[in-house]
N, CA and C atoms of all chains as a GROMACS GRO file, in nm:
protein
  396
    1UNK      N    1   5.230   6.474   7.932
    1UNK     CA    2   5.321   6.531   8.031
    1UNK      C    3   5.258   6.653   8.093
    2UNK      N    4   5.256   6.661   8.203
    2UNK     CA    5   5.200   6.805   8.310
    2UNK      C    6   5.281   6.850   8.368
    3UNK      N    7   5.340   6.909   8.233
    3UNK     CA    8   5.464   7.022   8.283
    3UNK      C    9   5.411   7.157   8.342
    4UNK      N   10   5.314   7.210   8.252
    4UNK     CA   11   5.208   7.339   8.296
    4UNK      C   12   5.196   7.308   8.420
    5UNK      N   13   5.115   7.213   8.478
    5UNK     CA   14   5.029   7.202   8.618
    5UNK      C   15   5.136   7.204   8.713
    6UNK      N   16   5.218   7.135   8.682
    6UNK     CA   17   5.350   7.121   8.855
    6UNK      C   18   5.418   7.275   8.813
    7UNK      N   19   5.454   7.312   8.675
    7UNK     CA   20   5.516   7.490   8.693
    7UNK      C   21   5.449   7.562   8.795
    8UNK      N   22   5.316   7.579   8.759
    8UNK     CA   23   5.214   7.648   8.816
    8UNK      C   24   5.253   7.619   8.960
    9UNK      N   25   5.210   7.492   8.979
    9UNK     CA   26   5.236   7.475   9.170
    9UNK      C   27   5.326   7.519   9.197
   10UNK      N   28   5.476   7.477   9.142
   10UNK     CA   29   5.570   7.609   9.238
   10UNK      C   30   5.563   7.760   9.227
   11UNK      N   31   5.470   7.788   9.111
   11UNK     CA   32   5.424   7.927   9.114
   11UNK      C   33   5.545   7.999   9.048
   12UNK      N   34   5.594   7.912   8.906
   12UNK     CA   35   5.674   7.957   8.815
   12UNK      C   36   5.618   7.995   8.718
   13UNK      N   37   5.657   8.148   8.661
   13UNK     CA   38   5.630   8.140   8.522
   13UNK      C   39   5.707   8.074   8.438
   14UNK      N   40   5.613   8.076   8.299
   14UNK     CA   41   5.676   8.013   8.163
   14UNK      C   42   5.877   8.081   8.136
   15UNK      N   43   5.850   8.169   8.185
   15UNK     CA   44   5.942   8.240   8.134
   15UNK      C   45   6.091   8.179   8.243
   16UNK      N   46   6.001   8.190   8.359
   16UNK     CA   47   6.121   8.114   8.474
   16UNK      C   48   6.177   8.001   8.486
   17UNK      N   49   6.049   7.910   8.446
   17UNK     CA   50   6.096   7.804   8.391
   17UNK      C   51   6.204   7.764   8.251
   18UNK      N   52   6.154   7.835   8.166
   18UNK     CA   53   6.274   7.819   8.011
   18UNK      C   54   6.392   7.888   8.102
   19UNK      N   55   6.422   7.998   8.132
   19UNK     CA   56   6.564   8.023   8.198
   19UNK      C   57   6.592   7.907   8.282
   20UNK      N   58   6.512   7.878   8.364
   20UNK     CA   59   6.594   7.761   8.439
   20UNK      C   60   6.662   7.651   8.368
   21UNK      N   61   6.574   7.640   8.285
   21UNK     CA   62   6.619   7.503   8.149
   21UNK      C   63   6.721   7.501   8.052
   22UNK      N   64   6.723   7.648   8.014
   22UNK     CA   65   6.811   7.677   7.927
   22UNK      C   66   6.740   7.657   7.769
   23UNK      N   67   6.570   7.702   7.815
   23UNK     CA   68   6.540   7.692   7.677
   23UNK      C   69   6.489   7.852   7.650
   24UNK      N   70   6.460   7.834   7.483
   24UNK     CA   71   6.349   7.951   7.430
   24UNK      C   72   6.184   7.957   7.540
   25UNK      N   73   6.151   8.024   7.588
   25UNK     CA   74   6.003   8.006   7.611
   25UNK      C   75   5.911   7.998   7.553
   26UNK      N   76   5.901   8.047   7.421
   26UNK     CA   77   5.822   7.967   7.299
   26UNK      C   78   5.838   7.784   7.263
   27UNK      N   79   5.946   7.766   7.333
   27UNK     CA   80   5.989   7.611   7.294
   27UNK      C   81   5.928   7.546   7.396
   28UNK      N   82   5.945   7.589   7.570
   28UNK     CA   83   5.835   7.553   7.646
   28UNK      C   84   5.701   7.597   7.644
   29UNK      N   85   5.696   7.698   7.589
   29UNK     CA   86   5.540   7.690   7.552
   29UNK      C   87   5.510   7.598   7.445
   30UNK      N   88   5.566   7.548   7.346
   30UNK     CA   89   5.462   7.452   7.267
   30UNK      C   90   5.503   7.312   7.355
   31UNK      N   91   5.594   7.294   7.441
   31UNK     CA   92   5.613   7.135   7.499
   31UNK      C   93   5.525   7.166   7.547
   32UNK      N   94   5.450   7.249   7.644
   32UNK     CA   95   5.323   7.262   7.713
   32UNK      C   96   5.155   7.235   7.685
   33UNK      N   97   5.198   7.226   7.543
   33UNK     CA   98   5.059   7.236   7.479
   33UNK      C   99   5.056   7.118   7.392
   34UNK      N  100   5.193   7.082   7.410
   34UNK     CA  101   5.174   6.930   7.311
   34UNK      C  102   5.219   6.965   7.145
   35UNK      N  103   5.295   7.083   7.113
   35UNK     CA  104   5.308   7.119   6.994
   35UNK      C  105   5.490   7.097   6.966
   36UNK      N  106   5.531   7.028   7.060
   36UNK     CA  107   5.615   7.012   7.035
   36UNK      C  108   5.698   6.875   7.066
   37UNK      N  109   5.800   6.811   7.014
   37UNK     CA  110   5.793   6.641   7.057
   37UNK      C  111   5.965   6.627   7.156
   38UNK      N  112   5.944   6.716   7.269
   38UNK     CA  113   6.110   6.718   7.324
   38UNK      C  114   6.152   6.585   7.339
   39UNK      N  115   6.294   6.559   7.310
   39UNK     CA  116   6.370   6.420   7.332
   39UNK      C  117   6.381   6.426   7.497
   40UNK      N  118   6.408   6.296   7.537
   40UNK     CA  119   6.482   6.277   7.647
   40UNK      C  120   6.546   6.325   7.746
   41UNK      N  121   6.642   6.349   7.688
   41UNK     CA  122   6.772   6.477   7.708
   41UNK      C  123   6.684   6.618   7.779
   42UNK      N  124   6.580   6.651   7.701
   42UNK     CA  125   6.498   6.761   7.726
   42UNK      C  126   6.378   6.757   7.838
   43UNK      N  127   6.349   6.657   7.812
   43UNK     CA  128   6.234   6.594   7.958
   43UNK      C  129   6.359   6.570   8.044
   44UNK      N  130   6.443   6.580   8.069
   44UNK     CA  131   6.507   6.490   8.197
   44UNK      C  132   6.568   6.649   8.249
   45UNK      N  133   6.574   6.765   8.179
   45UNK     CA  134   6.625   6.874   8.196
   45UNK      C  135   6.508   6.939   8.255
   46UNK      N  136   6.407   6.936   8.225
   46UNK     CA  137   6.263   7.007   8.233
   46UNK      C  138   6.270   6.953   8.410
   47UNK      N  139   6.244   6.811   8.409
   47UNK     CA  140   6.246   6.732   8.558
   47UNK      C  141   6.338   6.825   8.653
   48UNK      N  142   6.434   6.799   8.592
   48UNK     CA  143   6.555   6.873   8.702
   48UNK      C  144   6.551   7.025   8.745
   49UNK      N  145   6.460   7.124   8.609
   49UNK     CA  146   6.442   7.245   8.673
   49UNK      C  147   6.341   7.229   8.774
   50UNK      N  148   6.241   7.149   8.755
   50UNK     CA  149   6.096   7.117   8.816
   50UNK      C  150   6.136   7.083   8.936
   51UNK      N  151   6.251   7.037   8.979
   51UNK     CA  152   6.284   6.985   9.095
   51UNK      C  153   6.233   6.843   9.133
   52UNK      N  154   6.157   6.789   9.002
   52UNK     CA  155   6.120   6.659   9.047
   52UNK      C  156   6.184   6.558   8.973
   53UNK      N  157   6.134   6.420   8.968
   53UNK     CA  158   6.174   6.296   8.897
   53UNK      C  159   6.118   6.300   8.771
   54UNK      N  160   6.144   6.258   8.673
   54UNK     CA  161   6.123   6.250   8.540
   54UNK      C  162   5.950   6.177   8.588
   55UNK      N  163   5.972   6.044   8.607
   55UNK     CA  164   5.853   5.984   8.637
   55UNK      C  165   5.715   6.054   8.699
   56UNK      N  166   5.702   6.184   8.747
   56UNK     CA  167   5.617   6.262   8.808
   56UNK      C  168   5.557   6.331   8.683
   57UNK      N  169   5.617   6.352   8.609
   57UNK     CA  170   5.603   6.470   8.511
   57UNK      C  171   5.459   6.364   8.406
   58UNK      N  172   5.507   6.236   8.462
   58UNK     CA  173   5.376   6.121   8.376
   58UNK      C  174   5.254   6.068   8.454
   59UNK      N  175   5.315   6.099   8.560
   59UNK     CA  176   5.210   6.030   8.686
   59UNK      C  177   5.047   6.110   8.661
   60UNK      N  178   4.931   6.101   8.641
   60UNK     CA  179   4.840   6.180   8.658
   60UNK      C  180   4.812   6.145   8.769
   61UNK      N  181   4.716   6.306   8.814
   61UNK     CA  182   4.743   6.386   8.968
   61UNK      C  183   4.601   6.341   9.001
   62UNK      N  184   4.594   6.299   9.149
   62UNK     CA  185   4.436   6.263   9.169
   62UNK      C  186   4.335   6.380   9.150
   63UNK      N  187   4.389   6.508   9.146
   63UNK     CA  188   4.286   6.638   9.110
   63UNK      C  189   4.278   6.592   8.949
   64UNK      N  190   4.354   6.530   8.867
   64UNK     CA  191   4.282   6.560   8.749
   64UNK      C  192   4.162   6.506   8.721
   65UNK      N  193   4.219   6.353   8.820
   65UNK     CA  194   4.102   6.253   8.780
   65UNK      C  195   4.014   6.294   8.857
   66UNK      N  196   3.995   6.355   8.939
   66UNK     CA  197   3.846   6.373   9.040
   66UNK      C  198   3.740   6.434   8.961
   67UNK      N  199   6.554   5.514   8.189
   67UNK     CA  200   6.488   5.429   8.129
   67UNK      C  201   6.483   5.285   8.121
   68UNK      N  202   6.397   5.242   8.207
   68UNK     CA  203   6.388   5.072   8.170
   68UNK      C  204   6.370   4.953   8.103
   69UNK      N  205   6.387   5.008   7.972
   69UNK     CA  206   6.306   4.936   7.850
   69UNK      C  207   6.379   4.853   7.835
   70UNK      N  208   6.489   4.799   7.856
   70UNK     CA  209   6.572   4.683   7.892
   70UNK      C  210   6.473   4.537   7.954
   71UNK      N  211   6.513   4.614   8.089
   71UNK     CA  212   6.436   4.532   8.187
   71UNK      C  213   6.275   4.485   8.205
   72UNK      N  214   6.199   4.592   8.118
   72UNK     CA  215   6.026   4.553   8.139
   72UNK      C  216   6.077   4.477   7.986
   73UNK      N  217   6.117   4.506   7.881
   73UNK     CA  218   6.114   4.382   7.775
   73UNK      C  219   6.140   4.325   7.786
   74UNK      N  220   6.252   4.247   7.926
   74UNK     CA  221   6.306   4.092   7.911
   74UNK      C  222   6.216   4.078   8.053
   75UNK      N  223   6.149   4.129   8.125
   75UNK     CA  224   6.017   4.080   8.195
   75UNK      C  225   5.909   4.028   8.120
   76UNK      N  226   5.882   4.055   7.963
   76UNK     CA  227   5.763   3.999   7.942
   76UNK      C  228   5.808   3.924   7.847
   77UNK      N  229   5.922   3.885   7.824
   77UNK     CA  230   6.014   3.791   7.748
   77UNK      C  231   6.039   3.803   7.584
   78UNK      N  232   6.031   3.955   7.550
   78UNK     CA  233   6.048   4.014   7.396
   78UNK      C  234   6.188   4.017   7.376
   79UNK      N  235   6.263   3.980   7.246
   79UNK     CA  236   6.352   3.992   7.228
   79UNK      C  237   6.382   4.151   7.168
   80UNK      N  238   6.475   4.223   7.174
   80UNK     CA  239   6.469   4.326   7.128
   80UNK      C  240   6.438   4.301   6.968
   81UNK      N  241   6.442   4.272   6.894
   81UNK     CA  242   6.383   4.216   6.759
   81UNK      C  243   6.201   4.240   6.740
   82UNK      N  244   6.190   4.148   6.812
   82UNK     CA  245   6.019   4.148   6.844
   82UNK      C  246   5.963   4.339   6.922
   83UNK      N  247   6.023   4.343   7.007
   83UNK     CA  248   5.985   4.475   7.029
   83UNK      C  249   6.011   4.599   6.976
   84UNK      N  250   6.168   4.551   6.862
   84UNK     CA  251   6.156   4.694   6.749
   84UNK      C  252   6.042   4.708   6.705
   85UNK      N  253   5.987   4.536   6.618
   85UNK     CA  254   5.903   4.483   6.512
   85UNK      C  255   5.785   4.597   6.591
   86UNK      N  256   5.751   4.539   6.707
   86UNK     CA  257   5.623   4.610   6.750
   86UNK      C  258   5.608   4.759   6.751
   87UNK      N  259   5.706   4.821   6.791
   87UNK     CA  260   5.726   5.009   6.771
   87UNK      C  261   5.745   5.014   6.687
   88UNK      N  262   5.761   4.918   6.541
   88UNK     CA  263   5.851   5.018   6.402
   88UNK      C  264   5.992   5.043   6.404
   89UNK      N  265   6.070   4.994   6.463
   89UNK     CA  266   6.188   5.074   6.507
   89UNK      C  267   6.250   5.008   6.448
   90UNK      N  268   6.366   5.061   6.390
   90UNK     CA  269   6.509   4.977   6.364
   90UNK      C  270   6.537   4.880   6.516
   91UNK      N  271   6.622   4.731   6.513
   91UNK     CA  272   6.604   4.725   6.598
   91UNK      C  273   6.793   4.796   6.660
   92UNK      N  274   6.813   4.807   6.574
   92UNK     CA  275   7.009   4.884   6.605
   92UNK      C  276   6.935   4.996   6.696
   93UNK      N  277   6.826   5.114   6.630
   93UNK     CA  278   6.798   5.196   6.728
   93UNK      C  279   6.762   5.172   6.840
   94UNK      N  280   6.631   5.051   6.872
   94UNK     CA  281   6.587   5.026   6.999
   94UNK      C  282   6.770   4.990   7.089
   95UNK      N  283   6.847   4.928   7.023
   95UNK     CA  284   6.965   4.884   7.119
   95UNK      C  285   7.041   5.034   7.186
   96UNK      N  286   7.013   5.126   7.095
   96UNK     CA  287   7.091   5.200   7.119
   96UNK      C  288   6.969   5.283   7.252
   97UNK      N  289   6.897   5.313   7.244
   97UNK     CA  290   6.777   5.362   7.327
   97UNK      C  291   6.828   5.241   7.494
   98UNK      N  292   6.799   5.128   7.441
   98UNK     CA  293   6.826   5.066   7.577
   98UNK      C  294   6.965   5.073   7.637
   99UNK      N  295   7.064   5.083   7.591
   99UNK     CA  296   7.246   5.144   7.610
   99UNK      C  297   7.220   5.320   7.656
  100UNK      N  298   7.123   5.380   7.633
  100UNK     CA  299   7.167   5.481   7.667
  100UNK      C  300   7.220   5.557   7.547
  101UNK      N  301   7.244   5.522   7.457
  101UNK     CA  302   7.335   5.598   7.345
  101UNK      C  303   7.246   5.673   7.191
  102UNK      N  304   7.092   5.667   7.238
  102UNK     CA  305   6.999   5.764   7.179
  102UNK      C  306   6.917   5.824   7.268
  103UNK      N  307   6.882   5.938   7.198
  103UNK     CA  308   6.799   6.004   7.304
  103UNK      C  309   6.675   6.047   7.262
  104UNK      N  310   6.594   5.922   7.228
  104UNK     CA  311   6.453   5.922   7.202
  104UNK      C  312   6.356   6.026   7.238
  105UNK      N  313   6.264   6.095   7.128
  105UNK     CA  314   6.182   6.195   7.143
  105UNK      C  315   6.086   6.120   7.250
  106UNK      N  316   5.956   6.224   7.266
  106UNK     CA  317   5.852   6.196   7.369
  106UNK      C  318   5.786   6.111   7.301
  107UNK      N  319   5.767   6.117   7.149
  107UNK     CA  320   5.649   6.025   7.024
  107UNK      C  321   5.713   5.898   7.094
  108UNK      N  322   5.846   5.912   7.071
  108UNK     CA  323   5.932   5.744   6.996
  108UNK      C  324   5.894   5.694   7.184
  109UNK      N  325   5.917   5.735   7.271
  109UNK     CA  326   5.894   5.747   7.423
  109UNK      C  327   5.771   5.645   7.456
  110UNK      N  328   5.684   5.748   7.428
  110UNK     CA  329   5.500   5.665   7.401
  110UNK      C  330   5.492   5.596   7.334
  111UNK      N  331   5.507   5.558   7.184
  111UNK     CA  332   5.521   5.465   7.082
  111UNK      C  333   5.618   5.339   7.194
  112UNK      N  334   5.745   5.342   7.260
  112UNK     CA  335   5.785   5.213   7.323
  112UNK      C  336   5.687   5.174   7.466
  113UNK      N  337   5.643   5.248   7.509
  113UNK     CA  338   5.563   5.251   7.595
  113UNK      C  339   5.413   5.168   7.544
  114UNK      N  340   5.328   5.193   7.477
  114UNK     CA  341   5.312   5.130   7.418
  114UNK      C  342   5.274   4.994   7.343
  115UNK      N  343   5.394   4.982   7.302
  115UNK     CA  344   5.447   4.877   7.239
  115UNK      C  345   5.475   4.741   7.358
  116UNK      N  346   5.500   4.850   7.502
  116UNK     CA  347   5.547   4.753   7.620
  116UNK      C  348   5.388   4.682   7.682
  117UNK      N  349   5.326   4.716   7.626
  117UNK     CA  350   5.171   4.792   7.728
  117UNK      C  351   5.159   4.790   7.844
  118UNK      N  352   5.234   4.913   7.910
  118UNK     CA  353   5.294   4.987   8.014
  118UNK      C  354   5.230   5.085   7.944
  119UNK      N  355   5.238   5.220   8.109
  119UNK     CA  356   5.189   5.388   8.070
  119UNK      C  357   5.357   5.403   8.075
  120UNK      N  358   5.371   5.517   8.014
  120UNK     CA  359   5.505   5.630   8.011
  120UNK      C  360   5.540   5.605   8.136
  121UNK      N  361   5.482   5.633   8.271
  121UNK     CA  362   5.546   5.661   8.392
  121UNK      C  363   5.608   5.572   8.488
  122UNK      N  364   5.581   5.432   8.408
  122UNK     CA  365   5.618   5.308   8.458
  122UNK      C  366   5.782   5.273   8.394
  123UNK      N  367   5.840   5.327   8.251
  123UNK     CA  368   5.941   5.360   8.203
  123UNK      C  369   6.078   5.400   8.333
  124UNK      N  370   5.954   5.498   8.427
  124UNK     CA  371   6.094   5.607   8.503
  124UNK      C  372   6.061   5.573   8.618
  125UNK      N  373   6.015   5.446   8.651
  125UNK     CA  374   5.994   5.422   8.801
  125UNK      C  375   6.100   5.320   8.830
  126UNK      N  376   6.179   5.302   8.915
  126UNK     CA  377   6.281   5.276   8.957
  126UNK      C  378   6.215   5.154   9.036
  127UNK      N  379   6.229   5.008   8.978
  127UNK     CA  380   6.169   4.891   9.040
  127UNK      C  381   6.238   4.862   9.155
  128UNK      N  382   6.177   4.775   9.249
  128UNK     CA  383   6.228   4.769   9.451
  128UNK      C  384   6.335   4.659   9.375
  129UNK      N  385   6.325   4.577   9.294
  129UNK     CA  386   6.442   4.503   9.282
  129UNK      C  387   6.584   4.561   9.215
  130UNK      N  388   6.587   4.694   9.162
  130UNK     CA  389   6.692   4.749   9.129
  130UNK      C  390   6.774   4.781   9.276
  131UNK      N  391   6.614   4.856   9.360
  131UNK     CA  392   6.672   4.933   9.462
  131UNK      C  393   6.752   4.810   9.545
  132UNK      N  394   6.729   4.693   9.588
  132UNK     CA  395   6.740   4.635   9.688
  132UNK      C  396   6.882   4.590   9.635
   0.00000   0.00000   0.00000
Protein backbone atom coordinates (compact mmCIF):
# COMPACT_ATOMS: atom_id res chain seq x y z
CA UNK A 1 0.00 0.00 0.00
CA UNK A 2 1.44 3.72 -0.91
CA UNK A 3 -0.09 5.47 1.61
CA UNK A 4 3.34 7.56 2.27
CA UNK A 5 3.72 8.48 -1.53
CA UNK A 6 -0.02 9.86 -2.36
CA UNK A 7 0.19 11.71 1.58
CA UNK A 8 3.21 13.31 0.36
CA UNK A 9 1.57 14.42 -3.05
CA UNK A 10 -1.11 16.28 -1.40
CA UNK A 11 1.65 17.61 0.70
CA UNK A 12 0.18 16.15 4.03
CA UNK A 13 1.91 15.50 6.97
CA UNK A 14 1.87 12.24 8.99
CA UNK A 15 0.36 14.06 11.58
CA UNK A 16 -2.50 15.61 9.18
CA UNK A 17 -3.20 12.75 7.90
CA UNK A 18 -3.88 10.55 11.41
CA UNK A 19 -6.20 13.67 12.44
CA UNK A 20 -7.97 13.38 9.36
CA UNK A 21 -8.46 9.59 10.05
CA UNK A 22 -9.06 9.63 13.41
CA UNK A 23 -5.98 7.74 14.16
CA UNK A 24 -2.74 7.76 16.60
CA UNK A 25 0.16 8.94 14.22
CA UNK A 26 2.37 6.34 15.47
CA UNK A 27 -0.41 3.90 14.15
CA UNK A 28 -0.05 5.61 10.69
CA UNK A 29 3.33 5.62 10.93
CA UNK A 30 3.83 1.87 11.27
CA UNK A 31 0.79 1.28 8.44
CA UNK A 32 3.36 3.27 6.44
CA UNK A 33 6.19 1.19 6.88
CA UNK A 34 4.43 -2.03 6.80
CA UNK A 35 4.64 -2.58 10.68
CA UNK A 36 1.38 -2.71 11.03
CA UNK A 37 -1.63 -5.07 9.49
CA UNK A 38 -4.82 -2.33 9.34
CA UNK A 39 -8.27 -4.14 8.64
CA UNK A 40 -10.52 -2.95 6.05
CA UNK A 41 -12.55 -0.70 7.94
CA UNK A 42 -9.09 1.16 8.32
CA UNK A 43 -7.85 1.14 4.63
CA UNK A 44 -11.24 2.31 3.46
CA UNK A 45 -10.91 5.27 6.15
CA UNK A 46 -7.24 6.04 5.16
CA UNK A 47 -8.84 6.16 1.21
CA UNK A 48 -11.45 8.54 2.26
CA UNK A 49 -9.00 10.94 4.13
CA UNK A 50 -6.68 10.51 0.95
CA UNK A 51 -9.50 11.64 -1.01
CA UNK A 52 -9.09 8.71 -3.20
CA UNK A 53 -10.55 5.11 -3.99
CA UNK A 54 -9.43 2.33 -1.92
CA UNK A 55 -8.18 0.67 -5.25
CA UNK A 56 -5.43 3.57 -5.84
CA UNK A 57 -3.88 3.10 -2.60
CA UNK A 58 -2.78 -0.65 -4.57
CA UNK A 59 -2.32 0.54 -7.97
CA UNK A 60 1.62 0.98 -8.44
CA UNK A 61 2.54 4.44 -9.86
CA UNK A 62 4.40 4.48 -13.25
CA UNK A 63 7.25 6.65 -11.31
CA UNK A 64 7.83 3.68 -9.20
CA UNK A 65 8.27 1.40 -11.92
CA UNK A 66 10.43 3.68 -14.13
CA UNK B 1 -14.76 -5.98 -2.20
CA UNK B 2 -15.25 -8.46 -4.93
CA UNK B 3 -14.26 -11.70 -3.78
CA UNK B 4 -17.69 -12.94 -4.43
CA UNK B 5 -17.68 -12.27 -7.95
CA UNK B 6 -13.79 -12.95 -9.17
CA UNK B 7 -14.37 -16.51 -7.20
CA UNK B 8 -17.47 -17.50 -9.03
CA UNK B 9 -15.55 -16.07 -12.30
CA UNK B 10 -12.98 -18.67 -12.01
CA UNK B 11 -15.55 -21.17 -10.80
CA UNK B 12 -14.24 -21.83 -6.88
CA UNK B 13 -16.68 -22.73 -4.56
CA UNK B 14 -16.29 -20.78 -1.47
CA UNK B 15 -15.06 -24.16 0.17
CA UNK B 16 -12.22 -24.55 -2.32
CA UNK B 17 -11.15 -20.96 -1.90
CA UNK B 18 -11.25 -20.99 2.04
CA UNK B 19 -9.19 -24.44 1.48
CA UNK B 20 -6.75 -22.27 -0.63
CA UNK B 21 -6.28 -19.07 1.92
CA UNK B 22 -6.53 -21.30 5.11
CA UNK B 23 -9.61 -19.76 6.07
CA UNK B 24 -12.53 -21.02 7.85
CA UNK B 25 -14.84 -21.20 5.13
CA UNK B 26 -17.93 -19.47 7.66
CA UNK B 27 -15.18 -16.62 7.70
CA UNK B 28 -14.52 -16.34 3.94
CA UNK B 29 -18.73 -16.11 3.82
CA UNK B 30 -18.72 -13.62 6.14
CA UNK B 31 -15.77 -11.44 4.30
CA UNK B 32 -17.86 -11.90 1.04
CA UNK B 33 -21.45 -10.57 2.98
CA UNK B 34 -19.64 -7.82 4.17
CA UNK B 35 -19.99 -8.88 7.82
CA UNK B 36 -15.98 -9.19 8.56
CA UNK B 37 -13.58 -6.84 8.22
CA UNK B 38 -10.53 -8.56 7.06
CA UNK B 39 -6.95 -7.29 7.92
CA UNK B 40 -4.49 -6.19 4.97
CA UNK B 41 -2.48 -10.00 5.62
CA UNK B 42 -5.99 -11.90 5.37
CA UNK B 43 -6.62 -9.09 2.19
CA UNK B 44 -3.31 -10.34 0.26
CA UNK B 45 -3.49 -13.91 1.48
CA UNK B 46 -7.34 -13.82 -0.59
CA UNK B 47 -5.83 -12.02 -3.22
CA UNK B 48 -3.59 -14.40 -3.68
CA UNK B 49 -5.31 -17.28 -3.31
CA UNK B 50 -7.54 -15.54 -6.31
CA UNK B 51 -4.26 -15.00 -8.40
CA UNK B 52 -5.32 -11.51 -8.81
CA UNK B 53 -3.05 -8.32 -7.35
CA UNK B 54 -4.88 -6.53 -4.25
CA UNK B 55 -6.02 -3.72 -6.61
CA UNK B 56 -8.10 -5.79 -8.80
CA UNK B 57 -10.24 -6.69 -5.36
CA UNK B 58 -11.42 -2.68 -5.46
CA UNK B 59 -11.88 -2.19 -9.04
CA UNK B 60 -15.36 -1.87 -9.80
CA UNK B 61 -15.93 -4.29 -13.06
CA UNK B 62 -17.85 -2.38 -16.43
CA UNK B 63 -20.36 -5.19 -15.86
CA UNK B 64 -21.37 -4.08 -12.35
CA UNK B 65 -21.29 -0.54 -13.75
CA UNK B 66 -23.51 -1.14 -16.77
Amino acid sequence: MRIRELRQAIGLSQEALADQAGFARTYLSRIETGGANPSLDAIETLATALQINVESLFVVSKETLE
